[in-house]
GUTITI-723616 format. One record per residue (C-alpha): x, y, z; residue in three letters. Coordinates in steps of 0.05 Angstrom, whole numbers, padded with zeros to 5 digits, always signed. Layout:
XYZALA/...
END
This chain:
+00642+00228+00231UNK/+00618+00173+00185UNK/+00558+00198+00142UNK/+00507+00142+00109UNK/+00514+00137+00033UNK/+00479+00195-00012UNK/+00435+00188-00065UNK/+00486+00212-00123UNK/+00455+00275-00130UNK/+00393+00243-00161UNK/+00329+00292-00153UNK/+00268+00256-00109UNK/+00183+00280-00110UNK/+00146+00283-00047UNK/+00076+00297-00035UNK/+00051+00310+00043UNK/-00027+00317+00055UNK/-00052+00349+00107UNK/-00094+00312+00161UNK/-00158+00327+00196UNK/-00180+00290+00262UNK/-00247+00264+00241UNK/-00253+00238+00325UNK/-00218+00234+00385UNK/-00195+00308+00388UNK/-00152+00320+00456UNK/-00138+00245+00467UNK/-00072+00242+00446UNK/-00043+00282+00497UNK/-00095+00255+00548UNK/-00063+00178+00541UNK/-00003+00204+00566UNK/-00022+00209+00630UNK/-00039+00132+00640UNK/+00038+00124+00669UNK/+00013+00168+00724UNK/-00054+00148+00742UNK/-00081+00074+00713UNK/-00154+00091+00714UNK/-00146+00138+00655UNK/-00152+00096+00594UNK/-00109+00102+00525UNK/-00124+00163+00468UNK/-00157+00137+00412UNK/-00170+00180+00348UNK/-00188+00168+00279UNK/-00148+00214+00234UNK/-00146+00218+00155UNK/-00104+00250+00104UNK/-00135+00299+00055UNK/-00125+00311-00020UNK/-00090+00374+00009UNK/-00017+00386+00013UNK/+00061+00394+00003UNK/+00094+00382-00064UNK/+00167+00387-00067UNK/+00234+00362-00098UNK/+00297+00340-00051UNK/+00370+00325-00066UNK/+00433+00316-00028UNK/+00468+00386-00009UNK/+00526+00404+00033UNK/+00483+00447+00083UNK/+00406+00449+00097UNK/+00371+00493+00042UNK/+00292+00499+00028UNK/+00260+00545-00013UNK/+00190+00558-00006UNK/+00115+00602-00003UNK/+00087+00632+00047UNK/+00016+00640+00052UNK/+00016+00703+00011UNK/+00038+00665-00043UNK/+00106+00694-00036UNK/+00176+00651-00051UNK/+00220+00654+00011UNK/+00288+00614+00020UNK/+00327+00588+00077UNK/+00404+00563+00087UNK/+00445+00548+00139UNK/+00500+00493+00154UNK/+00482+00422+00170UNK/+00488+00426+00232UNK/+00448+00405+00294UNK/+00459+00466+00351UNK/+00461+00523+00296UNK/+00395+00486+00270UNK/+00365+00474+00339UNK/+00381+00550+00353UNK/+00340+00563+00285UNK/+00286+00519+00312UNK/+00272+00570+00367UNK/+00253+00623+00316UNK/+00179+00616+00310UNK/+00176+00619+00232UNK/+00161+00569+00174UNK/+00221+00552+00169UNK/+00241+00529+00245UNK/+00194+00462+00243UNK/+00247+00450+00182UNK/+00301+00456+00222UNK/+00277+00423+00282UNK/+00273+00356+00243UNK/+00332+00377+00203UNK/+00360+00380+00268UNK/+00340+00315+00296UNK/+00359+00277+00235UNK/+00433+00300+00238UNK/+00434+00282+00314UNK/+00401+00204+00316UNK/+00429+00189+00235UNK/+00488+00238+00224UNK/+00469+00256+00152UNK/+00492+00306+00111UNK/+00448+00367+00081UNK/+00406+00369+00034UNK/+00360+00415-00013UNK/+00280+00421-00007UNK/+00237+00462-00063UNK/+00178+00467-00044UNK/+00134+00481-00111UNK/+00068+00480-00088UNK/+00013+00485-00026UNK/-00052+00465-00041UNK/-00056+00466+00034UNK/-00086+00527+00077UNK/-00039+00538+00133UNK/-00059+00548+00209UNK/-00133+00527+00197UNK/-00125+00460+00235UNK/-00109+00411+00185UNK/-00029+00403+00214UNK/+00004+00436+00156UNK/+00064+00442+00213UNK/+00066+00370+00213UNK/+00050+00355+00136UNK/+00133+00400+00123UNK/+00159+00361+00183UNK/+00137+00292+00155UNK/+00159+00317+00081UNK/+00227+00336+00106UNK/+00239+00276+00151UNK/+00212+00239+00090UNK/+00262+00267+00048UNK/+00328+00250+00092UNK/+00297+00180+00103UNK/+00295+00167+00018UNK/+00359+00217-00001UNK/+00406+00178+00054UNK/+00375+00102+00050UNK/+00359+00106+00118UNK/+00292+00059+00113UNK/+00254+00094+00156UNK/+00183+00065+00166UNK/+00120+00105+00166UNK/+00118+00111+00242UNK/+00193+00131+00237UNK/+00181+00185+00198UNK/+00129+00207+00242UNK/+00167+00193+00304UNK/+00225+00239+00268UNK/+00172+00294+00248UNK/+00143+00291+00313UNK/+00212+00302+00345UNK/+00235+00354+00306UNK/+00168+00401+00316UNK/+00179+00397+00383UNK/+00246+00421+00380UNK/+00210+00491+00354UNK/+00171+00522+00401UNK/+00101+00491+00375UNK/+00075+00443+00436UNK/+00048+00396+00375UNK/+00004+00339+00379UNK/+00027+00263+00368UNK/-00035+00255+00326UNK/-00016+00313+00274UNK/+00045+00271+00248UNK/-00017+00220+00222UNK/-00005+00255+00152UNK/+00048+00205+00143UNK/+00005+00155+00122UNK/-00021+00203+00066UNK/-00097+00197+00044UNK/-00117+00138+00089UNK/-00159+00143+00144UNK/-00134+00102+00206UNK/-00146+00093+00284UNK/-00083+00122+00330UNK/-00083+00092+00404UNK/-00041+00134+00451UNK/-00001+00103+00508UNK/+00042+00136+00557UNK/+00097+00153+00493UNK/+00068+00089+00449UNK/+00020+00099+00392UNK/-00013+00045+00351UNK/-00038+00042+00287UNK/-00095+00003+00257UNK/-00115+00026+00186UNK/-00195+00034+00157UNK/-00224+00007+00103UNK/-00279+00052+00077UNK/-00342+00015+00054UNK/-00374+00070+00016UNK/-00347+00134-00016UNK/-00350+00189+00034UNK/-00360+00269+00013UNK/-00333+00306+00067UNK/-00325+00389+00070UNK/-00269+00422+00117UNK/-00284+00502+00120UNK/-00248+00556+00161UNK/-00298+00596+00209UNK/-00256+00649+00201UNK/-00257+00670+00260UNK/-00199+00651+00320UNK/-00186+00611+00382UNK/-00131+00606+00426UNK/-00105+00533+00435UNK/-00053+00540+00482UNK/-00102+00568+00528UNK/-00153+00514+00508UNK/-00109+00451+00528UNK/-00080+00491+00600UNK/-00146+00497+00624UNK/-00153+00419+00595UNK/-00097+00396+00620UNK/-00125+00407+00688UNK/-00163+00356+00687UNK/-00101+00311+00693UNK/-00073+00264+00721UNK/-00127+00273+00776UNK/-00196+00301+00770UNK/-00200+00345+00832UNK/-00275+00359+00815UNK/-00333+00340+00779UNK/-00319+00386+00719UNK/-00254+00349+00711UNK/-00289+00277+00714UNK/-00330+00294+00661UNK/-00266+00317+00625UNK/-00222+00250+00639UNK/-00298+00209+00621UNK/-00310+00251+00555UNK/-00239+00232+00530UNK/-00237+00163+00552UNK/-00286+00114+00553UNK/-00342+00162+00527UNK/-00293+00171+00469UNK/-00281+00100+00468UNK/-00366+00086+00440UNK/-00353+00136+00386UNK/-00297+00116+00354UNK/-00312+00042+00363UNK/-00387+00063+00331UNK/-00358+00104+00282UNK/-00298+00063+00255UNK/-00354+00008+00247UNK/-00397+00067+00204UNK/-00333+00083+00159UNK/-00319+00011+00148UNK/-00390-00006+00125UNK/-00404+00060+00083UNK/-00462+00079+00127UNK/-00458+00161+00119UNK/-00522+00168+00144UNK/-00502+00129+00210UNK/-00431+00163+00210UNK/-00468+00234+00213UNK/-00512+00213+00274UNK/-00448+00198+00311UNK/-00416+00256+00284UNK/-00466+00301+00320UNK/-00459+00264+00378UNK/-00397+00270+00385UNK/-00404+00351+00383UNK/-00457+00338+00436UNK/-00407+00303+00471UNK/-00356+00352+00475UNK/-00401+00408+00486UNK/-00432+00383+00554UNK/-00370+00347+00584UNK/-00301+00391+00553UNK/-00327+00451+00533UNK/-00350+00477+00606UNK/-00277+00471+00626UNK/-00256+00532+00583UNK/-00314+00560+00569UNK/-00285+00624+00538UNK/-00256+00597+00478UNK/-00287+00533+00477UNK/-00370+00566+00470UNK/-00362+00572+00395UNK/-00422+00605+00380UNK/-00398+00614+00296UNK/-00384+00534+00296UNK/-00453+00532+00336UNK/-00481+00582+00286UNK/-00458+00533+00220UNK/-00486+00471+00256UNK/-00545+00502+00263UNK/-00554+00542+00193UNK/-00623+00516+00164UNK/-00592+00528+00095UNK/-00543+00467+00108UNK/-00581+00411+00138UNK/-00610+00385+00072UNK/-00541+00371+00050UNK/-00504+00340+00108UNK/-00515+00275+00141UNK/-00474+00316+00207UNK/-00426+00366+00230UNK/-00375+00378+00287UNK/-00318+00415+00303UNK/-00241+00407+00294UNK/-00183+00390+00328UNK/-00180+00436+00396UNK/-00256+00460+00373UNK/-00265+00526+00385UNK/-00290+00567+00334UNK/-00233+00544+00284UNK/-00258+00498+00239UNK/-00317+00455+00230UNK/-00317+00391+00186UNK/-00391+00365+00158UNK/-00415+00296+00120UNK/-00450+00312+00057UNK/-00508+00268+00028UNK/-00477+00258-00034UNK/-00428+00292-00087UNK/-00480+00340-00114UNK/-00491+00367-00039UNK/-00419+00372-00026UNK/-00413+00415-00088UNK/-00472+00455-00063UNK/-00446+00453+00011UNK/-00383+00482-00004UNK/-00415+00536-00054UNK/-00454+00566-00001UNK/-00405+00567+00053UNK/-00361+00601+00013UNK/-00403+00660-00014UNK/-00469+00654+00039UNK/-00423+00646+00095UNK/-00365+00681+00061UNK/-00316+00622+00099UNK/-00259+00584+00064UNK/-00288+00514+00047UNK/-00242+00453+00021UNK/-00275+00389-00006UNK/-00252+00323-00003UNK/-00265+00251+00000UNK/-00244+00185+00028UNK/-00242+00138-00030UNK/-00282+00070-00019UNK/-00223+00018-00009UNK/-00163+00039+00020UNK/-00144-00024+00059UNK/-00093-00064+00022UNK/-00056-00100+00070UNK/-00026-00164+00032UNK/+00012-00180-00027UNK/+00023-00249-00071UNK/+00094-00259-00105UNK/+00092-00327-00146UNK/+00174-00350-00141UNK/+00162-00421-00152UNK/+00176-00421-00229UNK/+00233-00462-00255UNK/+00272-00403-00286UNK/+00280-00440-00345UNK/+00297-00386-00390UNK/+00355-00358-00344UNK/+00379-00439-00342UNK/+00443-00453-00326UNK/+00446-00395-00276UNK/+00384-00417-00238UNK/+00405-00486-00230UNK/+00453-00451-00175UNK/+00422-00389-00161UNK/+00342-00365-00156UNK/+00316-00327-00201UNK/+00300-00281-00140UNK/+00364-00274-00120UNK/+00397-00250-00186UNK/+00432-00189-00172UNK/+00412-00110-00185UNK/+00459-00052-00167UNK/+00410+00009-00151UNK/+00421+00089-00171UNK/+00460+00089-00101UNK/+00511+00037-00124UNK/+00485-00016-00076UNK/+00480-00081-00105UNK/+00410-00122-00076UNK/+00380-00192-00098UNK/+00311-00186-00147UNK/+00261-00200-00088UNK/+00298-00147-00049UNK/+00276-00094-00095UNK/+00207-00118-00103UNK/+00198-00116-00021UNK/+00217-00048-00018UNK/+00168-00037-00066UNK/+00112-00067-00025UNK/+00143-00027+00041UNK/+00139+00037+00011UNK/+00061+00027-00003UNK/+00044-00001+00057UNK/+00036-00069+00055UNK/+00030-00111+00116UNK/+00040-00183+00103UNK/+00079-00215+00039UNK/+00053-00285+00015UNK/+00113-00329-00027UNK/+00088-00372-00067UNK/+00149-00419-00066UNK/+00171-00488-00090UNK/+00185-00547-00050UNK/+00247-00549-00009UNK/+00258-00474-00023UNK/+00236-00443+00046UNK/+00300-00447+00072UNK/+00335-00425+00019UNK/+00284-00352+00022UNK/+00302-00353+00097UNK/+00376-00347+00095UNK/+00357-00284+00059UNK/+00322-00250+00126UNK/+00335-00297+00182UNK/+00416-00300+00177UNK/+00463-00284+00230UNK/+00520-00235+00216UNK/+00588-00234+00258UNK/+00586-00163+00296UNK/+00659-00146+00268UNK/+00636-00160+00200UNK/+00576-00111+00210UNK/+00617-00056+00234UNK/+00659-00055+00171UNK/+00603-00059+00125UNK/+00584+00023+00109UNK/+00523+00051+00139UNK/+00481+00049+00079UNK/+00485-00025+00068UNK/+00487-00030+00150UNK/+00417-00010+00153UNK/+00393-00073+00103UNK/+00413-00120+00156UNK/+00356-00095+00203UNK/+00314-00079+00154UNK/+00317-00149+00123UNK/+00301-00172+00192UNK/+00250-00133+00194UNK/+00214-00148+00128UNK/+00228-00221+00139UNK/+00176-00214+00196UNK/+00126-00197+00149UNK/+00134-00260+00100UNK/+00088-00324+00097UNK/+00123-00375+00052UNK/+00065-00421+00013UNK/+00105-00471-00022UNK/+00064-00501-00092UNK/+00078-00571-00096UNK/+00049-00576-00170UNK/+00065-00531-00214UNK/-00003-00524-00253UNK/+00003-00453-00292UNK/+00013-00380-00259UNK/-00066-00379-00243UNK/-00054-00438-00197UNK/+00011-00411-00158UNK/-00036-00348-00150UNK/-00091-00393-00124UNK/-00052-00420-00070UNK/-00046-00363-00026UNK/-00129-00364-00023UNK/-00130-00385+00051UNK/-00088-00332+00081UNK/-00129-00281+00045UNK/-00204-00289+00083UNK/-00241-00250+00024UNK/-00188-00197+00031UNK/-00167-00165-00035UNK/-00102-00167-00051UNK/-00034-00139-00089UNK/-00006-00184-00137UNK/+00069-00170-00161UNK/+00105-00226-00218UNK/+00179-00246-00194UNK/+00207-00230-00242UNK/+00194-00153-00257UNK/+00224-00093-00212UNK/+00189-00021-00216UNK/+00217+00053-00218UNK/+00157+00108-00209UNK/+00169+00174-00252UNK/+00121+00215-00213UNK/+00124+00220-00129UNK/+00084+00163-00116UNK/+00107+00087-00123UNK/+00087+00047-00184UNK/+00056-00002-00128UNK/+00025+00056-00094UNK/-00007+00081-00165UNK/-00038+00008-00169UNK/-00074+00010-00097UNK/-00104+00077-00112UNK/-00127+00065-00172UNK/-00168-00002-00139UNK/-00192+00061-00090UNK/-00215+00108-00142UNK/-00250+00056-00169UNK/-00290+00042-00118UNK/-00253-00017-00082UNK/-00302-00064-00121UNK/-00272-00086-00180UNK/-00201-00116-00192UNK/-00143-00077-00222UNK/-00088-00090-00272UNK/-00035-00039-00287UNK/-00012-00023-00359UNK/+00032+00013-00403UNK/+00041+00038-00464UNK/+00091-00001-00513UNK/+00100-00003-00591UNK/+00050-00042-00638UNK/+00120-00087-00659UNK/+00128-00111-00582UNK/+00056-00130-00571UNK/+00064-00212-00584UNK/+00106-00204-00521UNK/+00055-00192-00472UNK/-00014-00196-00444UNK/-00054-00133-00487UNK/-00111-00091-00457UNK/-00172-00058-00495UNK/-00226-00022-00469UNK/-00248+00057-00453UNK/-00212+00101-00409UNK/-00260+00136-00366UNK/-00262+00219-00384UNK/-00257+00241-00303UNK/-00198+00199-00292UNK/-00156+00196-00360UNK/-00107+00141-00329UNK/-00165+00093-00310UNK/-00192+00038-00369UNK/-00257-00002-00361UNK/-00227-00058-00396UNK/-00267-00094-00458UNK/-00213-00150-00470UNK/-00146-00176-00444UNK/-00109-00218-00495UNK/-00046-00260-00480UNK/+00010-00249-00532UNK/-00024-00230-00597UNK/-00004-00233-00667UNK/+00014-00158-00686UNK/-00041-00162-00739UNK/-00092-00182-00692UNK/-00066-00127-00642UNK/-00075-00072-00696UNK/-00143-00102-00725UNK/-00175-00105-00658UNK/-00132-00085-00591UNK/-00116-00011-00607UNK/-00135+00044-00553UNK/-00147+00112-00588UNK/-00104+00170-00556UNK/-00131+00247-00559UNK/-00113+00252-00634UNK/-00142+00191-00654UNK/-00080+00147-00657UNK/-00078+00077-00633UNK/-00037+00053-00572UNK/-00032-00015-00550UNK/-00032-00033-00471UNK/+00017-00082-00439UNK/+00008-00115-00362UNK/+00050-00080-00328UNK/+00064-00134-00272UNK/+00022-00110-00217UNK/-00050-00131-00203UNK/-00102-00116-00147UNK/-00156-00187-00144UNK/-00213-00192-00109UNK/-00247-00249-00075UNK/-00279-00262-00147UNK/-00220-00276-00178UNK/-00208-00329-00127UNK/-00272-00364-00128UNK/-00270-00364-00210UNK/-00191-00399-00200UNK/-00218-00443-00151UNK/-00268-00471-00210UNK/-00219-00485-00251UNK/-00179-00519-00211UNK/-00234-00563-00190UNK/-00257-00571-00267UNK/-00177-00592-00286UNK/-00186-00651-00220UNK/-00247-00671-00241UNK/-00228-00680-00318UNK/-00148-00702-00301UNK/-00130-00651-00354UNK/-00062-00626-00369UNK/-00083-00549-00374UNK/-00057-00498-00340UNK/-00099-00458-00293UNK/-00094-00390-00326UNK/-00103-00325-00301UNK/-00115-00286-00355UNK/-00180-00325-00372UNK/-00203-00309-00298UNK/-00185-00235-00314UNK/-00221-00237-00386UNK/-00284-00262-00350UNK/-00287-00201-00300UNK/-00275-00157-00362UNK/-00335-00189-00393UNK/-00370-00164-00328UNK/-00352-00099-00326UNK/-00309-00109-00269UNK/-00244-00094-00296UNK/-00205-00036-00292UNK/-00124-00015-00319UNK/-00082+00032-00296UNK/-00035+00068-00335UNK/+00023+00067-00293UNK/+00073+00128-00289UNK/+00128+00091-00278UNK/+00180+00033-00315UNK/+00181-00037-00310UNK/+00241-00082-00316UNK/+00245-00144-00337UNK/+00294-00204-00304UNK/+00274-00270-00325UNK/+00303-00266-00399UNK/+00375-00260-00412UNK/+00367-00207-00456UNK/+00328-00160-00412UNK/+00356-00184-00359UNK/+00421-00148-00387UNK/+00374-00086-00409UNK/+00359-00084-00331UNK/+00412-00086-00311UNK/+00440-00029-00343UNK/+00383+00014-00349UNK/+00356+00009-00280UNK/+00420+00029-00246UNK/+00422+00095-00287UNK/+00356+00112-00284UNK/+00322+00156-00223UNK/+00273+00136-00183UNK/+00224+00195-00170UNK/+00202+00156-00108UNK/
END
């Protein structure tokens, strides 16, 4: 049986949340029944992930091994061969370690891969308390055959796999819990018959948010039979109010609240919140009274002690008196919140928060450049196209590399900023037609690029700069595609490897999240005093609660190395000084765009020569106060100079991507 191509042994991180269903509880399995009668309308939740989860390593193995802790805090391992009916048989179990093999099991059946080996090293996740740590190790795992075997799996593949393989077990999961996928972003699931959509949220306004454990119990299979009556057909009025509570009742509140999360508005948020557990009490909860009364969820939402502290409160998931979720005023009464439900209430309370941000959906890469430096080779071939052979002996063009860079983060829609008469030339690249018997002889791993470069190719906008005016004026082109939208900047000529689990690009959005979503971000690294007249420098302060973020003071383009030392140097712990390069990646506001655009106009206006520079527009924000660096955890590479170009080429094929 023909395998696809391993990973060489190399060692991966992964990191799972956990996810919480902020609305829209029951509606996933609800939408499935509009195949059977139209008048019941499609699920809709909004779901989030949490700062909760599953850290682990992977590698290739010759059978299916995990090791990993139980909720005692215990170390417990797991082996068996890799394959699919001795792992479907394990599946049937009803332990841990069966939702592992049921994706293990589904992975070997659809993609024939071979094993592999999980450690698990640590859960910051409470298990069984409604936050789908079941699907957060069904995700990881799928996760981890997707990246160990080049498979290219998509967010909503990995789900689709995860989602899959728990139900191989005998869990009767939810097609919402698989949400964790899209890590700590909340977004809006539609449910269809067997289709789900996704539409992602941008959150307006830092949100303080407290999960607790009641503490107490519920039976859920019980809670959806008696539920599940109320479907396809509502025989009786109690099941009407069932089929109207979860569909278009449900439809107001997550249209109203999807509005509140995008503007920031906790206060209105809370209101609908509370609604919400109105809601469910007069319309659900009557259909299974018995578990679905909650007088201890009743009993919190009620507590006189809270309500100067929360904006609202509801329950979670099934409801019941499992968990209950509540909006807190602010960061001190979160703190407070969760103090008091913990030793008043003597419950198990979790905060967390969804960042302000969170919504980048489009990137910029400027290709239009002459390649100058890499001259004769780029009279024939683009500087894009140069080739790179990866850690898995696969040998991929430039742009390819930086793509799957942007796919791995997320991003929707790619802007190239190309030269004229070059669109074509970029579209061979996506849009090409291979002969079937060719395909067939090409091995799986490389097989799976074909689609996949269809696939990407669908997500590319081609802007082509017909004067070449400086990098800030490539940038500037892409400014009506981007309707005010912030968005991720990458350089041509630079490819990334992350040393931690998360994706250099992934590092840069979060970092514009952290910081609020307001300001623009540029991502640094350290590099000797000697190299600094090779790149753009950073100064400035790193803030103390997040040691890898810099309010940036000044951003100057190639320095002399005595200037650099006189006035650029960032003091470490000890007191040392370290000098900041651009790393390559950059988050820009609307700001940004505007300040270009005067340039531009100025340069017309005047007929000068100048360039339109970027790093001027980027000086000026810094001047502002609205800059911020991130020290990435992670490499760059350079390919538009011969001699790194070499360096690159050598190094970046040996080293491991942690991604």
């Amino acid at each position: 049986m023909e395998h696809y191509a391993q990973t060489n042994g190399r060692e991966i991180e992964l990191f799972v949340p956990g996810r919480l269903c902020l609305f829209g509880e029951h509606s996933d399995w609800a939408g499935k029944y509009v195949s059977q009668n139209p008048e019941i309308l499609e699920g809709q939740a909004i779901v989030t992930g949490i700062n909760l989860g599953i850290y682990a390593s992977a590698r290739t193995n010759t059978c299916f091994y995990i090791k990993s802790i139980n909720q005692d805090g215990m170390t417990l391992d797991f082996e068996c061969e890799m394959d699919a009916e001795i792992l479907r048989q394990h599946a049937l179990e009803d332990n841990f370690f069966s939702y592992c093999c049921g994706v293990a099991a589904y992975m070997e059946e659809n993609y024939h891969v071979g094993g592999i080996s999980i450690d698990v090293k640590n859960v910051t996740l409470p298990m069984k308390k409604g936050l789908s740590s079941s699907a957060a190790i069904c995700v990881l795992i799928a996760r981890a055959f997707s990246k160990l075997y080049q498979l290219h799996l998509s967010i909503q593949g990995e789900m689709r796999a995860a989602y899959h393989g728990e139900r191989l077990t005998k869990s009767r999961c939810g097609r919402l819990d698989q949400a964790c996928a899209f890590g700590e972003q909340p977004i809006i699931m539609r449910f269809s018959d067997e289709e789900i959509n996704i539409r992602k949220l941008k959150v307006g306004k830092t949100l303080y948010w407290v999960f607790a454990d009641l503490c107490a119990g519920k039976d859920t299979r019980k809670i959806l039979s008696h539920l599940n009556r109320a479907y396809p057909f509502a025989q009786n009025e109690l099941y009407q109010n069932v089929q109207e509570a979860l569909g278009k009742d449900n439809y107001k509140i997550i249209a109203k609240a999807s509005d509140a999360i995008e503007s920031g508005d906790a206060e209105a948020l809370g209101k609908i919140m509370n609604e919400a557990q109105a809601l469910f009490d007069a319309k659900i909860a009557p259909a299974c009274p018995e578990e679905l009364t909650s007088p201890i969820l009743h009993s919190v939402m009620n507590d006189p002690n809270i309500q100067p502290y929360i904006w609202g409160v509801k329950g979670v998931g099934s409801q019941g008196d499992g968990s209950v979720q509540l909006l807190a005023r602010d960061k001190a009464c979160q703190q407070a919140l969760v103090a008091y439900l913990n030793d008043g209430r003597k419950m198990e309370a979790f905060p967390f928060e969804l960042q302000a941000g969170g919504k980048i959906r489009k990137a910029i890469i400027p290709l239009a450049g002459f390649g100058t430096r890499m001259y004769p080779q780029t009279h024939f071939t683009k500087k894009a196209f140069l080739p790179i052979i990866d850690e898995n002996d696969i040998v991929k063009p430039v742009l390819v590399c930086i793509l799957e860079e942007l796919d791995a983060a997320g991003i929707e829609d790619v802007i190239l900023i190309v030269g004229e008469r070059e669109v074509e030339e970029y579209k061979k690249l996506f849009e090409y037609e291979m002969d079937n018997g060719f395909l067939k002889r090409l091995p799986k791993a490389v097989r799976q690029y074909y689609q996949w470069l269809y696939t990407i190719g669908g997500k590319i906008t081609y802007v082509v700069q017909k004067k070449k005016k400086g990098f800030g004026h490539a940038v500037y082109q892409a400014h009506d595609l981007l309707k005010g939208e912030p968005v991720l900047l990458l350089l041509g000529d630079f490819i990334y490897k992350s040393r931690i689990a998360f994706s250099c690009t992934t590092q840069t959005i979060n970092a514009y999240n952290k910081a609020g979503g307001n300001k623009s971000v540029v991502s640094v690294k350290s590099i000797p005093l000697e190299q600094v007249s090779n790149y753009g420098i950073i100064n400035g302060t790193f803030q103390p609660e997040r040691s890898y973020l810099m309010d940036v003071h000044t951003m100057v383009e190639k320095p002399s190395v005595s200037m650099a030392k006189e006035t650029l140097g960032v003091p470490d712990e000890s007191g040392n000084a370290k000098y900041y390069a651009t790393f390559g990646q950059y988050i820009l506001n609307d700001e940004v765009f505007q300040l270009l655009a005067h340039q531009i106009e100025e340069s017309e206006l005047t007929e000068s020569a100048k360039e339109i520079d970027l790093t001027c527009t980027l000086q000026h924000l810094a001047s502002k106060k609205q800059l911020i660096a991130c020290d990435i955890a992670g490499e760059s590479y350079d390919v538009g100079i011969p001699a790194q170009y070499y360096d690159t080429f050598v190094r970046y094929h040996k080293t491991n991507n942690m991604r």
